[in-house]
N, C-alpha and C positions, 0 to 999 in steps of 0.2 A: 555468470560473469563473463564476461568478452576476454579476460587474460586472468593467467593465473594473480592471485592478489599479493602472493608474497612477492612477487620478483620487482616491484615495483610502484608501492603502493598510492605516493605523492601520482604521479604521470595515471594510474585506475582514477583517483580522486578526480583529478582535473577533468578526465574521460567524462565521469559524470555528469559534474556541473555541466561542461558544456552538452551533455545530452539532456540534462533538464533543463536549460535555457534555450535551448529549440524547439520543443516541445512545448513552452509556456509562451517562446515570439510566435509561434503558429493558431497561439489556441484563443479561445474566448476568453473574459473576464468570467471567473465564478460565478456560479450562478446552482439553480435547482429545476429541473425539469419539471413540467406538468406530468400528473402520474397520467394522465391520457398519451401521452409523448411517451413515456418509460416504459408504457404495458408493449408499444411495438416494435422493442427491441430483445432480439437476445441476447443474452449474457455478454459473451463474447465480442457480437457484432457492436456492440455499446459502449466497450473496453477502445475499440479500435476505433470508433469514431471520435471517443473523445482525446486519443493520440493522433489524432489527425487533425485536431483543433475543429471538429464538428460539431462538438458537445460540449459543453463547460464545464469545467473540473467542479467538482461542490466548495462550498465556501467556506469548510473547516481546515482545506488543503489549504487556502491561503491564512488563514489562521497560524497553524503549526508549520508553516513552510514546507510543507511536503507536497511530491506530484507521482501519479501515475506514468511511471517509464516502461513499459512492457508489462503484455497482457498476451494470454496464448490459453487454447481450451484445460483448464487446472491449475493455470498457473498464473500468477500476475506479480509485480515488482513494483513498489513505492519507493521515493527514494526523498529523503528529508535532509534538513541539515538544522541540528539544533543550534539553537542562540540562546543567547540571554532571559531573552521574552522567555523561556521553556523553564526557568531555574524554580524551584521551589526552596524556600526560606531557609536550605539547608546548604543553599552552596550548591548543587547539579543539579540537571536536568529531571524536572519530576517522571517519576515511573509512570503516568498519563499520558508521556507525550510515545515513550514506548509501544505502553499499552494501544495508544488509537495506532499507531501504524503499524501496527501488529495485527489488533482488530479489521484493520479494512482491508488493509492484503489475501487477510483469512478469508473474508464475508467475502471478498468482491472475488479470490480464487472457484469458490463456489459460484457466484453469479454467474462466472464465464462460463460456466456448465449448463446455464438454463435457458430454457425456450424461450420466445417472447410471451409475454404474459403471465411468467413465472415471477415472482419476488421472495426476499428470502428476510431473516430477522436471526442475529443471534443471542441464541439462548445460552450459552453457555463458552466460557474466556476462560485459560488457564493461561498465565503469563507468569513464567521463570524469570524471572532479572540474577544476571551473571555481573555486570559490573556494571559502575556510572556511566553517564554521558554527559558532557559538558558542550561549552562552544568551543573548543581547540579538537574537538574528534575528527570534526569534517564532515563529509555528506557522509551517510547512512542509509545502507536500502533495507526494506523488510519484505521477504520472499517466501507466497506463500502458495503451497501446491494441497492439492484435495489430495483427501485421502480414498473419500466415498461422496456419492451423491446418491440419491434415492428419488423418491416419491417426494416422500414430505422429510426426509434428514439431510444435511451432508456436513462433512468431517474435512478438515484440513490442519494441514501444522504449517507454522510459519519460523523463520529464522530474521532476528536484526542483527544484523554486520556493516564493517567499515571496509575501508577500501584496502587495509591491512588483511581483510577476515579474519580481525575480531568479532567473537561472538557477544552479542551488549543482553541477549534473552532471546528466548525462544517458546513458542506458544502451540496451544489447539484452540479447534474449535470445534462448536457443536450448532447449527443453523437450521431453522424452521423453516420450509422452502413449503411455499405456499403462490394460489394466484392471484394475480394483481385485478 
């Protein structure tokens, strides 16, 4: 986080937004790359292009409202804002919409790790839910750093928080890193 969150957490929030709405005026429409196009990038270098609006975010980011704001080797940040669209029949935000920006923060902190021609698959999600999330939260980042990378494993934990540093869950993973 650029400032500490407690001191000011309305003025972080806004920080945000407007870092994700530069980041989506620069970039392409959604979209999915040819796996011929994906096999010749690295991890990392793939991260940074698609912050630079080179690449096209995938089409479940605009789905859930979430976007790719920082990416660094082990480390990467999503950053979402839930709505309405997110609510499951209970009144908050379904535990799916956690869980996927959970998941890709984890999977894609690993990707930043890999060579081009590497791809990876995760096998295994353990996602904590600490409290709801509604539409009154605000944006939401989910930040996820490797633990390990190997051959063919790699491990990462991830944290979702507000611009308060509320913690909303927190995750592992476990990733099949395989070539493309």
């Amino acid at each position: 986080m650029s400032q500490d969150p407690k001191s000011d957490p309305a003025a972080l929030a806004a920080e945000w937004l407007a870092a994700r709405e530069s980041i989506r005026e620069r970039g392409l429409p959604p979209d999915v790359l040819p796996v011929e196009e994906l096999r010749g990038y690295g991890g990392l270098e793939f991260f940074q292009k698609m912050l630079r609006g080179e690449i096209p975010p995938p089409p479940i980011a605009q789905t859930l409202d979430f976007s790719l704001v920082e990416a660094e080797r082990g480390r990467v940040v999503f950053q979402g804002h839930p709505g309405r669209a997110h609510y499951n029949p209970i009144g908050s935000v379904h535990g799916g919409y956690h869980a996927t920006l959970l998941d890709s923060c984890l999977g894609c902190a690993v990707q930043s790790c890999l060579e081009a021609g590497q791809g990876y698959t995760t096998i295994e999600l353990k996602v904590n839910y600490l409290r709801a999330l509604s539409d009154r939260v605000g944006p939401v980042r989910a930040e996820g750093k490797v633990i390990h990378v190997g051959k063919q494993i790699g491990t990462a934990e991830a944290r979702l928080y507000d611009a308060s540093g509320r913690l909303y869950a927190h995750a592992t993973t476990t990733c099949l890193i395989f070539p493309i």
